[in-house]
C-alpha positions in Angstrom: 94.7 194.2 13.1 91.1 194.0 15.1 90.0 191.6 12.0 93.2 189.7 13.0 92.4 189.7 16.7 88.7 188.8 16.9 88.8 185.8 14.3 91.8 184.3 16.4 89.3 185.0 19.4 86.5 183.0 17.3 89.0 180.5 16.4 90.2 179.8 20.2 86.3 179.6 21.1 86.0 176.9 18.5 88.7 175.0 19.4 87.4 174.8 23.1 83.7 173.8 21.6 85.1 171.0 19.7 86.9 169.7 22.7 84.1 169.4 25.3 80.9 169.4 23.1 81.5 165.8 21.2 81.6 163.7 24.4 78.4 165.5 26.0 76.7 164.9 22.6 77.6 161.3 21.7 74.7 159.1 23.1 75.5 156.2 25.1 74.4 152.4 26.5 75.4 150.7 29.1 74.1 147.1 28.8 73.1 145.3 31.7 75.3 142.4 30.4 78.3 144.1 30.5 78.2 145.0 34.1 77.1 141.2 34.9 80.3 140.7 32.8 82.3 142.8 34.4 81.4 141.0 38.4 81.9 137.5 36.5 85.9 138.4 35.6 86.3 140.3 38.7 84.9 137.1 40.7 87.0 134.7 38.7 90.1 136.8 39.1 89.5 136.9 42.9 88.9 133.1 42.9 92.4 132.4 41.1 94.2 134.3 44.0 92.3 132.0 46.2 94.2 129.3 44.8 97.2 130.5 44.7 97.2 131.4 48.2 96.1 128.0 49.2 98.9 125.8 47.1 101.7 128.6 48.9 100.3 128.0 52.1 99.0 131.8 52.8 95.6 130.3 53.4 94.6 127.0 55.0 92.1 125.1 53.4 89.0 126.4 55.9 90.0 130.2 55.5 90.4 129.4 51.4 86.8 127.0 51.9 85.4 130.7 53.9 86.6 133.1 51.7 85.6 131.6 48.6 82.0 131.0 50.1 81.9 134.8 50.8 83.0 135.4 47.4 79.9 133.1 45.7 77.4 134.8 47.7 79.1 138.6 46.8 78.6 137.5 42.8 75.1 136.3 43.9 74.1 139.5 45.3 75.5 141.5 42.3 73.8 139.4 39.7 70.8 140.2 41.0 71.1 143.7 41.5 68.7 145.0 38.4 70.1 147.5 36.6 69.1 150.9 35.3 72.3 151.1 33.1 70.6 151.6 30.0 70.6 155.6 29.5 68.6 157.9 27.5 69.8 158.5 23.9 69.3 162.4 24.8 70.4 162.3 28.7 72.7 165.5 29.2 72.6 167.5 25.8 70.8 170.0 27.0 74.7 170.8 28.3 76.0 171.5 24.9 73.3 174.5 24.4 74.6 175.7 27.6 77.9 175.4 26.8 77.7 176.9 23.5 76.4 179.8 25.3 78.4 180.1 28.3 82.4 179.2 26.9 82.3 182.2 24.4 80.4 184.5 27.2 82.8 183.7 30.0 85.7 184.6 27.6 84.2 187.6 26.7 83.5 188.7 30.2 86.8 187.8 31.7 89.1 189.3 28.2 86.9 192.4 29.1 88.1 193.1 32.9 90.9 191.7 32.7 92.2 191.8 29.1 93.0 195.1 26.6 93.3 195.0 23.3 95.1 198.1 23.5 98.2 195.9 24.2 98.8 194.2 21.2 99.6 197.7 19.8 102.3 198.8 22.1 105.4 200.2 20.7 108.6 199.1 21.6 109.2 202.0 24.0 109.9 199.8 26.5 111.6 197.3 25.0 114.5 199.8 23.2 118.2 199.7 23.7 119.8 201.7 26.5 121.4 204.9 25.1 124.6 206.3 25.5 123.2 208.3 29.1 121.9 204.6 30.3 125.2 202.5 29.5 127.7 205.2 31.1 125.3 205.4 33.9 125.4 201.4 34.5 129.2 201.1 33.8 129.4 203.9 36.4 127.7 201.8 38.8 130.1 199.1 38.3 133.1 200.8 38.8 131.8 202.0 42.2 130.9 198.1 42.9 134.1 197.1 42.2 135.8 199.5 44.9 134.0 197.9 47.8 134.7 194.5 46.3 138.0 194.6 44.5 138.7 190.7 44.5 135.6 190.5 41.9 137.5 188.8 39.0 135.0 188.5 36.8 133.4 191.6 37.4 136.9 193.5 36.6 136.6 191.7 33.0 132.9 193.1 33.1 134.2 195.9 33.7 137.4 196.3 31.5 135.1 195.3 28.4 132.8 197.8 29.2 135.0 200.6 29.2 136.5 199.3 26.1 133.3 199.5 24.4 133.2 203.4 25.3 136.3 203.8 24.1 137.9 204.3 27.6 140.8 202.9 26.8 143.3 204.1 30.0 140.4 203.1 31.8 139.9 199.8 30.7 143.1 198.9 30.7 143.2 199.3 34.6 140.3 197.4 34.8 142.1 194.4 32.9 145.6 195.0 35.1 143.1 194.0 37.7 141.5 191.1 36.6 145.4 190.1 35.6 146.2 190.5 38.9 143.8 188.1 40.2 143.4 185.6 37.6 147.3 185.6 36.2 148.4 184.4 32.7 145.3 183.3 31.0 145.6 183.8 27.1 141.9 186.0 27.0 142.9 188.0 30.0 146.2 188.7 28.5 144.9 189.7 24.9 142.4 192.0 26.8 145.0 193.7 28.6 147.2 194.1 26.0 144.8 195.2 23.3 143.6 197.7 25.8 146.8 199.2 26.3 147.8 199.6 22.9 144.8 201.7 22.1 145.6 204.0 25.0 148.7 204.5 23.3 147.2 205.4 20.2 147.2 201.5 18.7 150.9 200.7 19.0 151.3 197.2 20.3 155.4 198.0 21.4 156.3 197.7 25.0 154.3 195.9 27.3 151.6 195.3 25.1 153.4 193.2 22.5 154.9 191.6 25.7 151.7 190.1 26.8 150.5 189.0 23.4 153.5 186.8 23.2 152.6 185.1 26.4 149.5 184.7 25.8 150.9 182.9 22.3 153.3 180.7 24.4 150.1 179.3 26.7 147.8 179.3 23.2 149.8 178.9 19.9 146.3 178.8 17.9 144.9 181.9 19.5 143.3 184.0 16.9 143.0 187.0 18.5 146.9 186.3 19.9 148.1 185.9 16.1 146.2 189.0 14.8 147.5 191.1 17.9 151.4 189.4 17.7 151.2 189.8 13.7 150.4 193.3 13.9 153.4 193.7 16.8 155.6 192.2 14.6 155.0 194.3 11.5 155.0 197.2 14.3 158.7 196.5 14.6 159.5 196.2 11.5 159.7 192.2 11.4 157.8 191.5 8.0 158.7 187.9 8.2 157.9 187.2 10.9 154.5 189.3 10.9 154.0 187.0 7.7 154.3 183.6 9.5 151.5 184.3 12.4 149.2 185.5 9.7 149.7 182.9 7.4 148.6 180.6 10.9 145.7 182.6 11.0 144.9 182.4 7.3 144.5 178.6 8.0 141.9 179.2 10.8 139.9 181.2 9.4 136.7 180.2 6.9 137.4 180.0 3.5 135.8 183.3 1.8 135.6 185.5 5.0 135.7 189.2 4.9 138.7 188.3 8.0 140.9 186.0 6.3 140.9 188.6 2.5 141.9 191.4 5.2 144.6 189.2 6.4 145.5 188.1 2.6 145.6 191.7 1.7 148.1 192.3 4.7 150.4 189.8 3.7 150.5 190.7 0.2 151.0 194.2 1.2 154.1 193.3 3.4 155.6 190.6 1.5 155.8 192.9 -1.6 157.2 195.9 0.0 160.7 195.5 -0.9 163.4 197.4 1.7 164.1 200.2 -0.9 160.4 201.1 -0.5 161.2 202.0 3.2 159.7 205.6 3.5 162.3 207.9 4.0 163.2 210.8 7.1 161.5 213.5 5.1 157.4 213.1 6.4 155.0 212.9 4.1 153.0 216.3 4.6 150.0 214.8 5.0 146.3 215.7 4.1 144.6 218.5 5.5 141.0 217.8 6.3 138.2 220.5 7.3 135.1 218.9 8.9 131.8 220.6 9.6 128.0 219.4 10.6 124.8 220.4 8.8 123.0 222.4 10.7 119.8 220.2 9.9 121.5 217.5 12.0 122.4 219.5 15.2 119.5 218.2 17.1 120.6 214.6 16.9 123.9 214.9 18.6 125.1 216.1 21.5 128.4 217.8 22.6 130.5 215.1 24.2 129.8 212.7 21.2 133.1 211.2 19.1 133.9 212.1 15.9 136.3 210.3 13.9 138.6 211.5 11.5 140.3 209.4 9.2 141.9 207.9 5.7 141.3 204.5 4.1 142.4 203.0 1.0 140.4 202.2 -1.5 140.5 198.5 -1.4 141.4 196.0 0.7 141.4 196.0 4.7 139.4 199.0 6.2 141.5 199.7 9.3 142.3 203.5 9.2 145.8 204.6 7.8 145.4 207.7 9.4 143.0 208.9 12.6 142.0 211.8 14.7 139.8 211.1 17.6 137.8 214.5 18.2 134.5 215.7 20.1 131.4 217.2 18.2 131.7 220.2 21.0 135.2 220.8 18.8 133.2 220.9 15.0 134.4 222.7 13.0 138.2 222.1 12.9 141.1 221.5 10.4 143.1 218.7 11.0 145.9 217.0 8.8 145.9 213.2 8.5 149.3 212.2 8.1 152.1 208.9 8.6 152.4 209.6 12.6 148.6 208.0 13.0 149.2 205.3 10.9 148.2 202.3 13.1 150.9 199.8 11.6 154.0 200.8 10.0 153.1 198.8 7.0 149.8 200.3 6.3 150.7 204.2 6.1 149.1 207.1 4.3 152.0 207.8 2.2 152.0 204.6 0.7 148.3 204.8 -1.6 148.6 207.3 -4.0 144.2 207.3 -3.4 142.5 207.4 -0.6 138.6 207.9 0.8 138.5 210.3 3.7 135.4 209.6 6.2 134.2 212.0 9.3 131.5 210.2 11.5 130.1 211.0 14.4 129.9 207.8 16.8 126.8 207.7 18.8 128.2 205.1 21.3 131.6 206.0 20.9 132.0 203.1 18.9 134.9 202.8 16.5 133.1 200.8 14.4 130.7 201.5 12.3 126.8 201.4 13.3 123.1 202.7 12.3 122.2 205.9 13.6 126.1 207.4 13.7 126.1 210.7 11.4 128.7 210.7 8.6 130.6 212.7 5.7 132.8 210.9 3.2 135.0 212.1 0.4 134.9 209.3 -1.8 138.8 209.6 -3.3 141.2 212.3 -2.9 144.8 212.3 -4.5 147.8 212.4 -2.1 149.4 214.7 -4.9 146.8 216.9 -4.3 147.8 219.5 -1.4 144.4 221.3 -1.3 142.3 220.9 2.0 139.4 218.6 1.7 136.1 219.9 3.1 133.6 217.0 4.1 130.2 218.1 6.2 128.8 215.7 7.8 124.8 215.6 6.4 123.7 212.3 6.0 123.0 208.8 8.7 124.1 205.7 8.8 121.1 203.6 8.2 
């Protein structure tokens, strides 16, 4: 790095040299003729306004006979003017050895009080991400803005999303009830209120919930969060058909290939297929009972109000949770039993894969999804036959 950093210093240097040092060092002549020249086209020039102020009328012909007079005798007097134009072929390069000398001490001098090289090798301390402590602190500050000005729009949104990305859910749904309040049926504000709600009541869209997603449909029909959240609602209440049709209208919006529009194939497929004799029955599934622990070598990366999520997935196809506990790492360890009454849609239930891959994960943001740094255990398949309890520890990171 200090190789680096002193031949970009050498290379600046040179770069400055190369600018100033040719002009000082290129000799030049200035011929007596060319200034002579020079009075001759100037005089001329001067005369041929004359003229034209005479034929317009600006002069009269003794001011144009006057000034023209004065003009002869000014080209006189500068024609006979001798010149010393002629300069020295070495005149002013003793500069250049100053120069040489002075531009790379100056640099030197000034990089030296006022620069350190020490700089360049800063970590990133202070340009990290805020942590968990930082970000509750801020939203904190926030809310208490929002109570002395609680006709802040925008800054209930702010807010709303905010406590939505802690996980706050009851929370951040009254922060959207506000912003509805004030702003009224806009299709985001509605899909943020709604979505909000439902995962305060554990993901189920029913009730008021579903109710705004539709209106937010009515004002925009192409919405794609509206047709996820109204798809979902649908298949929620048990209306396959009609779950079907809003996907298949966000199939056609979304980019051939994505990882979004499979998930949605794979939902379709996995609704239009189920046939109504494949409608589970009264009898609950019993479930799968899941012990989670941490390794002790990771205690000193979490802390004790941290999320840990518990939960099933399939094996293929869309990664949304058939089955989820929401816990705290102050509650490790515990038993829990994932079963059909955390399903988050009706049509993608545990009961209903024969395999499953059980994850634990502690969320260092209290993120849901998945990020770098959150500590996790998986199970990679268990059989729903299989009615013994699952242990998973927690021991590795998510890199």
């Amino acid at each position: 790095m200090t190789t680096i950093f002193w031949m970009l210093v050498g290379l600046l240097i040179l770069a400055a040299l190369l600018i100033v040092l040719p002009p000082i060092w290129r000799s030049r002549e200035i011929a007596a003729a060319d200034q002579d020249q020079r009075n001759i086209v100037i005089a001329r020039q001067r005369l041929v306004e004359l003229q034209e102020q005479l034929q317009t009328g600006t002069l009269t012909q003794a001011q144009y006979e006057e000034q023209r007079a004065e003009l002869e005798v000014a080209l006189s007097d500068d024609l006979d003017i001798p010149t010393q134009a002629k300069a020295s072929g070495t005149k002013g390069r003793w500069m250049v050895f100053v120069l040489v000398l002075l531009v790379p001490l100056t640099a030197l001098t000034l990089y030296a009080g006022l620069g350190s090289y020490a700089s360049l090798n800063q970590t990133s301390d202070n340009s990290a991400m805020p942590g968990p402590e930082d970000i509750n602190r801020m939203v904190a500050g926030l809310a208490a803005r929002m109570k002395s000005n609680p006709n802040d729009a925008q800054g209930w949104l702010m807010l709303g999303r905010s406590y939505k990305y802690l996980q706050q859910y009851p929370e951040a749904a009254d922060a959207f009830a506000q912003a509805y309040r004030l702003l009224g049926d806009q299709a985001e504000v509605l899909l943020s209120y709604a979505d909000a709600l439902a995962m305060a009541n554990d993901g189920r869209l029913s009730g008021k919930p579903a109710e705004l997603v539709f209106k937010a449909l009515a004002l925009e029909p192409n919405n794609m969060t509206g047709l996820w959240l109204g798809g979902m609602a649908k298949a929620e209440a048990g209306d396959a058909a009609g779950a079907v049709q809003l996907w298949r209208k966000l199939e056609a919006l979304l980019p051939p290939d994505s990882e979004a529009r499979q998930e949605i194939q794979t939902l379709m497929a996995n609704v239009e297929n189920r046939r109504p004799e494949e409608q589970p029955t009264e009898a609950a599934s019993p479930g799968i009972d899941v012990e989670v622990s941490l390794a002790p070598e990771l205690r000193t990366k979490i802390s004790p109000e941290q999320t840990v999520f518990i939960y099933a997935q399939a094996l293929s196809g869309p990664k949304m949770p058939l089955a989820i506990v929401r816990k705290q790492v102050s509650d490790l360890p515990l038993t829990v039993n994932l079963n059909d009454s955390m399903a988050m849609m009706p049509e993608m239930k545990l009961s209903r894969f024969d395999q499953v891959k059980l994850i634990a994960r502690i969320s260092k943001s209290g993120n849901a999804t998945q990020q770098p740094g959150d500590l996790i255990g998986v199970i990679d398949s268990v059989a729903q036959a299989d009615h013994t309890r699952n242990i998973i520890v927690i021991d590795s990171e998510v890199k």
